[in-house]
N, C-alpha and C positions, 0 to 999 in steps of 0.2 A: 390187114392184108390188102386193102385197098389202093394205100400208100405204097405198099411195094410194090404194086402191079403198076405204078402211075412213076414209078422209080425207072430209071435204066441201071442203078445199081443198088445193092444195099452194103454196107461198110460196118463192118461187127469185130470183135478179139478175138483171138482164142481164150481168152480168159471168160468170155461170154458163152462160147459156143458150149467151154468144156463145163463149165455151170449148170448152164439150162439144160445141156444136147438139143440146141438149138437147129433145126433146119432150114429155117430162112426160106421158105416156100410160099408161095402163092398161093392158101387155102382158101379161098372163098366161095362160099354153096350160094354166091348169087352169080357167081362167076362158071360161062363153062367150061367143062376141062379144057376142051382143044382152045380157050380162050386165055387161059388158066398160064398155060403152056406157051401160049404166043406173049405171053405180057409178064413171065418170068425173069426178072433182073439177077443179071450177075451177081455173082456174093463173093464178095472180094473180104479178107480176112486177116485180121493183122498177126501174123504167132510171131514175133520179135525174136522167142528164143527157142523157135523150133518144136516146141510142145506138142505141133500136130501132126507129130514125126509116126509112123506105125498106130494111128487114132482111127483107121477105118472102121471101125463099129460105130463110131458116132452117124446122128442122125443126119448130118450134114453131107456125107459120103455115100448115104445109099441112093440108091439110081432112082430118083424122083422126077417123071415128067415136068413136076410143078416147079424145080426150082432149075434156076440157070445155073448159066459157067461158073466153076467155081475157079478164083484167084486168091493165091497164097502170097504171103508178103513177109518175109524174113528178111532181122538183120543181119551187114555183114559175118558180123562174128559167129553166126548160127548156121548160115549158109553152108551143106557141106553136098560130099553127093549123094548120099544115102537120100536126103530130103529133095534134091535133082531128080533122082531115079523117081523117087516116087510120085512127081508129079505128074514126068511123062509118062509113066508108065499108067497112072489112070486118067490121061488129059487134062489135068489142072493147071492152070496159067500160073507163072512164079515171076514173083517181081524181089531183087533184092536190093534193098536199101540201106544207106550210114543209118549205120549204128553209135547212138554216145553212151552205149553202155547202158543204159535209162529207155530213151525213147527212140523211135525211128522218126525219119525226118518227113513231117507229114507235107510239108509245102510242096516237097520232090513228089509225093507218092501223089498229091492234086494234079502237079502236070502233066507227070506217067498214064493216069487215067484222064485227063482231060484231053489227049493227043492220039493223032493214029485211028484209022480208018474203024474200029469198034471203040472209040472217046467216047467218055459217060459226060454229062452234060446233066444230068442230076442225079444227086447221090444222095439216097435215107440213109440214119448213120442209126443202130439199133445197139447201143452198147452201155458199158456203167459209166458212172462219172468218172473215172481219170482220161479217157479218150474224149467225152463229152466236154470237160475243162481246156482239156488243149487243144481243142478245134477252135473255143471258143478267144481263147488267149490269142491264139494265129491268128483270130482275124478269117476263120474258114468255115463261117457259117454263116446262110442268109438265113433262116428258119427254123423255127424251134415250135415243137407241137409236146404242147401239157398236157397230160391227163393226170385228174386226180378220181380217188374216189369217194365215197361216204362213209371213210373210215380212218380215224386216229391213231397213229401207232408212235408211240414215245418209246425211243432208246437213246440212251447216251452214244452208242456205239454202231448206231444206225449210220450208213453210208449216203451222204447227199445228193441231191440230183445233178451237182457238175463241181469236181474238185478243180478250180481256177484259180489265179494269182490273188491273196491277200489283197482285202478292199478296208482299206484303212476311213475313205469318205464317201460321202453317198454318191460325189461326181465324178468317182472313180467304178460305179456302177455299170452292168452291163448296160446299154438303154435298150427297151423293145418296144414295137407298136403292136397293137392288137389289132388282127385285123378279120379274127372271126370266132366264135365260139358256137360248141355244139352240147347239149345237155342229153344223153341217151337215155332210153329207156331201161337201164341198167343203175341209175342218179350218177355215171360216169361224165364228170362234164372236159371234153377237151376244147385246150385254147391255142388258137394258130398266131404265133407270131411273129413277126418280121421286126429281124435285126437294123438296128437305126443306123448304124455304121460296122463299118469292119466287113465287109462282105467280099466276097473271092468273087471271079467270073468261071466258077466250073457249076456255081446253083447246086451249091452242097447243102443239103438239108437235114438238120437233127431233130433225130424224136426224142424227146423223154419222156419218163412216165413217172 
């Protein structure tokens, strides 16, 4: 929660939110409310194909001091006005973007929020690996924060921490620099790293865990 109060946005799916019922709030009990409240980031949200169409029960929708503006992000093809209505009608910002059928085009959605008098200038990305893979493939990530914990879990059909392009040699590797680790009182140990190349100028930042 830290990191997102220290965000000006956070960047998550619907395929995330409707997982979790994620609310992407600034809970922190060292933090105080009315501080809470001032250092709430945007929550900008990708639904591609409209999923978060009539989803107001989710935890993301109910009226939370702690969490900011929310922005919706649909592809063209998804775009209609039912999903119009409903933004205005409970103040949510809508951004729509090309659609290829697969992906929206995330380079265009960097500029959109890197532009205009509320421009994010750094963005926590809180999602699964296929949004985490294709930030990393663009080339739209300066930082990446691990956490593991003291616990082994083997499955064949376990999901990895960033599905990316096929690395056939080790120089076709992401490269990162370490440039801090934290060991919790929890034996959670997180490691901050900074991407050696490929980096955007909007200071988008990814978490994995």
């Amino acid at each position: 929660h830290q990191w997102r109060a220290e965000s000006d946005g956070i960047l998550s799916t619907a395929t995330t939110v409707l997982a979790d019922n994620a609310a992407l709030t600034v809970r922190d009990a060292e933090l105080p409310p009315a501080m809470a409240m001032a250092m709430a980031p945007d929550r900008v949200i990708l639904d591609r194909r409209g999923r978060l169409l009539d989803q107001l029960f989710l935890k993301l929708f109910e009226p939370d001091e702690r969490g900011g503006p929310i922005t919706l992000v649909v592809g063209t093809r998804f775009a209609n006005q039912r999903y119009e209505a409903m933004c205005n009608a409970h103040g949510y910002g809508l951004i729509v973007l090309p659609d290829d059928g697969r992906h929206l085009d995330l380079k265009q959605l960097m500029q959109v929020l890197g532009s205009g008098e509320d421009r994010l200038t750094q963005l926590m990305v809180e999602a699964g690996p296929t949004l985490a893979g294709q930030l990393l493939d663009q080339g739209l990530v300066q930082r990446l924060v691990v956490m593991t914990g003291p616990l082994l879990l083997g499955d064949a059909q376990a999901a990895p921490m960033v599905v990316t392009q096929p690395v056939s040699r080790i120089d076709e590797a992401v490269p990162l620099t370490l440039m801090n680790v934290w060991a919790g009182d929890d034996s959670n140990i997180i490691a901050d790293y900074r991407l050696v190349s490929g980096c955007c100028s909007d200071g988008l930042h990814h978490k994995a865990h």
